[in-house]
MIMARFI-304829 format. One line per 10 residues: number of its first residue (from 1); for each residue y, x, z of C-alpha. Coordinates in pm, 1 decimal. Example, Ala and Ser with C-alpha at 12.3 -4.5 7.8 and 13.67 -1.06 7.14 Angstrom:
BEGIN
1 = -450.0:1230.0:780.0 ~ -106.0:1367.0:714.0
This chain:
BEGIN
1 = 9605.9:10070.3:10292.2 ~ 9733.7:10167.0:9956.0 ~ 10005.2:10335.5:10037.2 ~ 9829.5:10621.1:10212.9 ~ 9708.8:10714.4:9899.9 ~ 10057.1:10657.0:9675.0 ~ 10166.6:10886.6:9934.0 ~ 9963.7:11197.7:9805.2 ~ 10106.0:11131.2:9436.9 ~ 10324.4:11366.2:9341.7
11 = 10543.9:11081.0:9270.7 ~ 10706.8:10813.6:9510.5 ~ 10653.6:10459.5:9386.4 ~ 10904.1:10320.4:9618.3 ~ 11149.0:10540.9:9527.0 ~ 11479.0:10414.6:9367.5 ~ 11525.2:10707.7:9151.3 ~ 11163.6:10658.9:8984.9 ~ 11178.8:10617.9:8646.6 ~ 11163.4:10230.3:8506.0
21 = 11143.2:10121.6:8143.9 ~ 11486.0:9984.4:8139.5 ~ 11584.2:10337.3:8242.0 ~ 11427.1:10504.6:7921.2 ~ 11502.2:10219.9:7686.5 ~ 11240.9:10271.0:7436.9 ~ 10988.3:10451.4:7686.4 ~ 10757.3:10204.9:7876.1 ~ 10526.2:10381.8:8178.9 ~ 10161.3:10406.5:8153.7
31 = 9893.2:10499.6:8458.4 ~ 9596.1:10654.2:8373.1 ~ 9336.8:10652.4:8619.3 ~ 9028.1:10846.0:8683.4 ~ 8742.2:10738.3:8901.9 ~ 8385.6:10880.3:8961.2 ~ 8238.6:11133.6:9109.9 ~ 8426.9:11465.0:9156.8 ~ 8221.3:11664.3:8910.9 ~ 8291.0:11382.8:8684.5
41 = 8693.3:11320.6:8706.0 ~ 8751.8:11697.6:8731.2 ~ 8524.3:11704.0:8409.7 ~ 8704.6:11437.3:8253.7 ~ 9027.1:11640.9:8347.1 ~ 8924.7:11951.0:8201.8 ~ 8863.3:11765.4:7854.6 ~ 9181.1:11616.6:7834.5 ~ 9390.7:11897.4:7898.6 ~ 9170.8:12110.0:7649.6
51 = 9201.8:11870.8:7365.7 ~ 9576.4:11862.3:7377.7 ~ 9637.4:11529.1:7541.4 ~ 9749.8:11561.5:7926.5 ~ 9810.1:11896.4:8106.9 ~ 9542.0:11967.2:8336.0 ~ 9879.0:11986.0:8602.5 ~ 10023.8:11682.8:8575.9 ~ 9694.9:11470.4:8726.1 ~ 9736.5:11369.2:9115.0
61 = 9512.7:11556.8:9364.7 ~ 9179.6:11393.7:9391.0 ~ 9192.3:11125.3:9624.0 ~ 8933.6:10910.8:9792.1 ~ 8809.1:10576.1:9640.8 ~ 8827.1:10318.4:9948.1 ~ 8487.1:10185.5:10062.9 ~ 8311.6:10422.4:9844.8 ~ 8204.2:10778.1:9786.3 ~ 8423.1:10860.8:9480.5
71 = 8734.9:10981.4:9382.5 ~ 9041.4:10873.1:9165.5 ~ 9325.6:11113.1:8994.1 ~ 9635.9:10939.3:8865.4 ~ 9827.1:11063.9:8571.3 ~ 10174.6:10904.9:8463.7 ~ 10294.0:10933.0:8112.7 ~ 10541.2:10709.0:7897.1 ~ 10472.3:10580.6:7497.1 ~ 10854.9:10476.6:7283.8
81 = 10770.4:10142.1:7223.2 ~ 10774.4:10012.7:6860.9
């Protein structure tokens, strides 16, 4: 059931050329996720991008919550770990 969502990322999670930590060597992958209401994640949205700390872009489409009536967004980033 998952995977019909991973699907609409604008990433592939099975692919073999996706990015993994041992690939970046200092860089480890982080998943920020987004649910609520739609007013509320594009809200949320909006205020990241305007206070400088994820392009408004680089979110997934809004995609439905199983079992429920709201919506998630998925943004990928990477931190150099210390």
């Amino acid at each position: 059931m998952a995977d019909e969502f991973l699907s609409d990322l604008p990433f592939d999670f099975n692919s073999p050329s996706l990015p993994s930590s041992s690939n970046f060597g200092e860089r480890e992958r982080l998943r920020l996720i987004l649910i609520g209401s739609t007013a509320g994640v594009q809200e949320m949205i909006h205020r990241q991008h305007q206070a400088g700390i994820a392009d408004a872009g680089s979110w997934s489409r809004l995609l439905p919550v199983p079992n429920s009536d709201e919506v998630m967004s998925i943004l990928l980033l990477y931190r150099r770990r210390e």
